[in-house]
C-alpha positions as CSV (number, residue, x, y, z in Angstrom):
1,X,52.9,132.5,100.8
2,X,55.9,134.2,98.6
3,X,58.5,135.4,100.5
4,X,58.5,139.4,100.1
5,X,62.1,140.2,101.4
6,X,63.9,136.8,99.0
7,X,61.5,137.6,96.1
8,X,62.0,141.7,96.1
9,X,62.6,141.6,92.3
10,X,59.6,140.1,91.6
11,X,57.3,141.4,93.5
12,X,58.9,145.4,91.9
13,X,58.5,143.8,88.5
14,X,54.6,142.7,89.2
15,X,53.6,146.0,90.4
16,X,55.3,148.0,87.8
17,X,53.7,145.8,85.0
18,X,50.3,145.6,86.5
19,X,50.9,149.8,86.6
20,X,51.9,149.7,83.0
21,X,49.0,146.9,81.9
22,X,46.5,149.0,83.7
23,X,47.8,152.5,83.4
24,X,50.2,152.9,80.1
25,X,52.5,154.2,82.8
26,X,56.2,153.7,83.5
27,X,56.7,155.1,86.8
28,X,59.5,154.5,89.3
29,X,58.7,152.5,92.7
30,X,61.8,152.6,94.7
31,X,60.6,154.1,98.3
32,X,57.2,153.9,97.4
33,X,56.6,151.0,99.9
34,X,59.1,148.7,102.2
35,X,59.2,145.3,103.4
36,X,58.3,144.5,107.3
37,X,58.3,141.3,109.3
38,X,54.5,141.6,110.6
39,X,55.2,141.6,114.5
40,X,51.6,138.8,115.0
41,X,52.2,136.2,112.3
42,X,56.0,136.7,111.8
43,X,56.2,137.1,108.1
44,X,57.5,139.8,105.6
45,X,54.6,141.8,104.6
46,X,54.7,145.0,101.8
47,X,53.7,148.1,103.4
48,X,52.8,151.2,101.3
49,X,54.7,154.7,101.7
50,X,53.0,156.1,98.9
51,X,54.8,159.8,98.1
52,X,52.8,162.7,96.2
53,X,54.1,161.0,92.9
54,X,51.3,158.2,93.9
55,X,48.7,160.1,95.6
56,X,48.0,163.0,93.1
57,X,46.5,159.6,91.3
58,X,43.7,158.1,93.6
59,X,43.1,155.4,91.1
60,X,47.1,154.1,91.0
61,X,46.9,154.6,94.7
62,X,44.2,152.9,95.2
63,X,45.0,150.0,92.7
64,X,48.1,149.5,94.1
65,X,47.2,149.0,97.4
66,X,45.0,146.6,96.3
67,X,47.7,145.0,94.8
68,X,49.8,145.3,97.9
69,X,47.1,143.8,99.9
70,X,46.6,140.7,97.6
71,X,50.0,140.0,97.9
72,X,49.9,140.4,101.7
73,X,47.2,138.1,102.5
74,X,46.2,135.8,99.5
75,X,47.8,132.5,99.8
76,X,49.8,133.5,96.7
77,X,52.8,131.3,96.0
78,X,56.0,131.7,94.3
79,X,54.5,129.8,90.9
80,X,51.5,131.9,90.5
81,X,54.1,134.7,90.6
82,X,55.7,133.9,88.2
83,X,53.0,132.3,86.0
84,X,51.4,136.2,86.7
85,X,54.5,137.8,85.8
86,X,55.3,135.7,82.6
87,X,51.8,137.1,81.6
88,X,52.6,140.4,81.7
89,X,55.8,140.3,80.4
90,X,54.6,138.6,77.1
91,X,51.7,141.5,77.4
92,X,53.9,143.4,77.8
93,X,55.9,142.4,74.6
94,X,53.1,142.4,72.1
95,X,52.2,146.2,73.0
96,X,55.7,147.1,72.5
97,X,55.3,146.0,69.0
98,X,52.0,147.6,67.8
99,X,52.6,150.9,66.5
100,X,50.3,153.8,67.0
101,X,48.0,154.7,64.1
C-alpha cells in the first residue's frame, strides 16, 4: 500500500493527469481533499473535500472519488504508481505535441 502522507506529490500528480487524460482539464487540487490516518487500520487514507469547483461537474466528482477510493483500498504499491504515472506523463507529452486542425 503507498504511503499517502510520504508520496503527496505523486499521488497530486496522478489525479491531476488522470483529470487531464480523461477530461482535457487543468484544474487546481490544492484543498480539494486531505490526508488522514484511518483511526481502525492505522494508515493514511485520501479523503475528499470536494468544493463547488468539483461538484458543479458530477462526472469529475464522481471519477475522482473513484480514483480516491482505488487508491485507498487497492493494494496499490509505490511501483505501480509510478509505472501509472510515467504513463500519463508520456500521454501526456504526445498530446502536447499534436496541434489542433
Amino acid at each position: 500500500m503507498i504511503d499517502h502522507k510520504e508520496n503527496r506529490d505523486l499521488v497530486y500528480e496522478y489525479l491531476i493527469l488522470n483529470i487531464r487524460k480523461n477530461f482535457n482539464l487543468d484544474i487546481n487540487l490544492l484543498n480539494e481533499y486531505i490526508l488522514v490516518k484511518n483511526i481502525v487500520s492505522k494508515t493514511m487514507i485520501i479523503v475528499p473535500t470536494f468544493s463547488d469547483k468539483i461538484t458543479v461537474h458530477p462526472n469529475l466528482k464522481v471519477f475522482l472519488s473513484t480514483l480516491i477510493f482505488q487508491l485507498n483500498s487497492i493494494e496499490y504499491n509505490l511501483e505501480d504508481l509510478e509505472r501509472e504515472l510515467n504513463y500519463l506523463r508520456n500521454r501526456d507529452s504526445e498530446l502536447e505535441g499534436r496541434t489542433a486542425v
